[in-house]
C-alpha positions in Angstrom: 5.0 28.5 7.0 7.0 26.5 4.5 5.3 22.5 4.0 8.1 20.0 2.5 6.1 17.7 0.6 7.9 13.9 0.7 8.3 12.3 -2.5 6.5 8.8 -2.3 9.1 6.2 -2.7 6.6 3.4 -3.5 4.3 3.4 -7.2 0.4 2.8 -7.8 0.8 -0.7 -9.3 3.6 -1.8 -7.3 3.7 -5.3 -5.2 4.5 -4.6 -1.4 5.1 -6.7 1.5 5.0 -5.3 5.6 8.4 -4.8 7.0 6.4 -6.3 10.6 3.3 -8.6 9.9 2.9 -11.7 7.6 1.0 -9.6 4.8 2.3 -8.1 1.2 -0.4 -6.4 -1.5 -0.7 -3.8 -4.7 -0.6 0.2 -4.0 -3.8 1.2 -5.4 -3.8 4.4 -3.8 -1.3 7.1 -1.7 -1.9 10.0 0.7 1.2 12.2 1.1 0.9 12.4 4.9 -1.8 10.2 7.2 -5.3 10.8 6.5 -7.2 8.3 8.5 -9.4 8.5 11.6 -7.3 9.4 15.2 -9.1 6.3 16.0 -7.9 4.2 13.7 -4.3 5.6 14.2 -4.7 5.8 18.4 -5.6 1.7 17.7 -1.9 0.7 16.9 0.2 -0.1 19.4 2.5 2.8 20.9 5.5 0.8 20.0 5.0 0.4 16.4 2.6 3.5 15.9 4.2 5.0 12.7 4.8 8.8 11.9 2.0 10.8 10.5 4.5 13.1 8.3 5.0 10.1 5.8 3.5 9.0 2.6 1.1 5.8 3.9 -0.8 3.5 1.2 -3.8 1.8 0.4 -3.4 -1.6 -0.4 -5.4 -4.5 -1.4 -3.6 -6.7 0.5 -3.4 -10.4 1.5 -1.7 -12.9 4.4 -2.4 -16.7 4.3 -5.7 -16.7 5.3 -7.5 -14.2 3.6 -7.5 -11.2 1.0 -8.7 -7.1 2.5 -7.6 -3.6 2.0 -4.8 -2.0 3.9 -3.8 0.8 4.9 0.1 1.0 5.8 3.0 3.9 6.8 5.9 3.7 4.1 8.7 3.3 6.7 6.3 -0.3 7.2 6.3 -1.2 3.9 9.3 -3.5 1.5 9.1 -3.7 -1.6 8.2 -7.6 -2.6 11.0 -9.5 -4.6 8.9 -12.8 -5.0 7.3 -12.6 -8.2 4.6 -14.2 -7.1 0.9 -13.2 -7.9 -1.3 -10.9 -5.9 -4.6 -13.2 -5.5 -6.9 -10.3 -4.6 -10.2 -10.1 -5.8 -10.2 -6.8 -6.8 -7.0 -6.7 -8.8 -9.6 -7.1 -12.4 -11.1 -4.0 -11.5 -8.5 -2.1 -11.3 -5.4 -3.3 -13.0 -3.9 -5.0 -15.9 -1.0 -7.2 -15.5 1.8 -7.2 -17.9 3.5 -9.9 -19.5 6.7 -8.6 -17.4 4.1 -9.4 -13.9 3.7 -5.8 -13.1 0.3 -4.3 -12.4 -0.8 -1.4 -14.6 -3.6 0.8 -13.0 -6.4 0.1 -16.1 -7.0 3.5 -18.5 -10.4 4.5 -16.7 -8.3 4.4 -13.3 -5.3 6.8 -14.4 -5.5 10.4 -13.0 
C-alpha cells in the first residue's frame, strides 16, 4: 500500500483566519492527516465536516470575545492579510515576534 503524504501549505508561526467562522490565530502545531477524537470530529456539523486526509492545525486562536486553542482542517483555513496582532496569551511562551510582525517559534520550541 503506497501513503501520499500532503505537503502542509500553511507554516508553524504563521497568522491564519477561518474561511467560515469569525475567528483567525497562530499555527503552533500540524498533524499531516486528522488526529483528534471521532467524537470531536462526529460533533461538526455534516455539512461542513472537513476531510480527514488533510493537514489540520492547532491554533491558538481568537474571535471578539475571547482567546482559546483550535483545532482547524486546512481547506478551513486563509491565510490572514491584516497585519494585525495576535492577542493570545500564550503567544510569549512560545514565539518571538519580528520586527517584520511575523511570529518565530522561540529556540527551545524548534524541532
Amino acid at each position: 500500500m503506497v501513503s501520499t503524504m500532503k505537503t502542509a501549505k500553511f507554516a508553524i508561526g504563521q497568522v491564519v483566519r477561518h474561511r467560515l467562522f469569525p475567528f483567525r490565530g497562530i499555527i503552533f502545531d500540524v498533524d499531516p492527516q486528522f488526529a483528534n477524537t471521532d467524537e470531536w470530529y462526529e460533533a461538526i456539523p455534516a455539512d461542513v465536516r472537513p476531510r480527514k486526509d488533510q493537514p489540520f492545525y492547532h491554533l491558538l486562536a481568537e474571535n471578539s470575545d475571547t482567546e482559546y486553542i483550535a483545532y482547524v482542517s486546512e481547506q478551513n483555513l486563509l491565510a490572514d492579510q491584516s497585519g494585525e496582532p495576535v492577542r493570545h496569551p500564550q503567544i510569549k511562551e512560545m514565539f518571538d515576534k519580528r520586527p517584520d510582525g511575523r511570529y518565530e517559534p522561540k529556540r527551545q520550541l524548534k524541532h
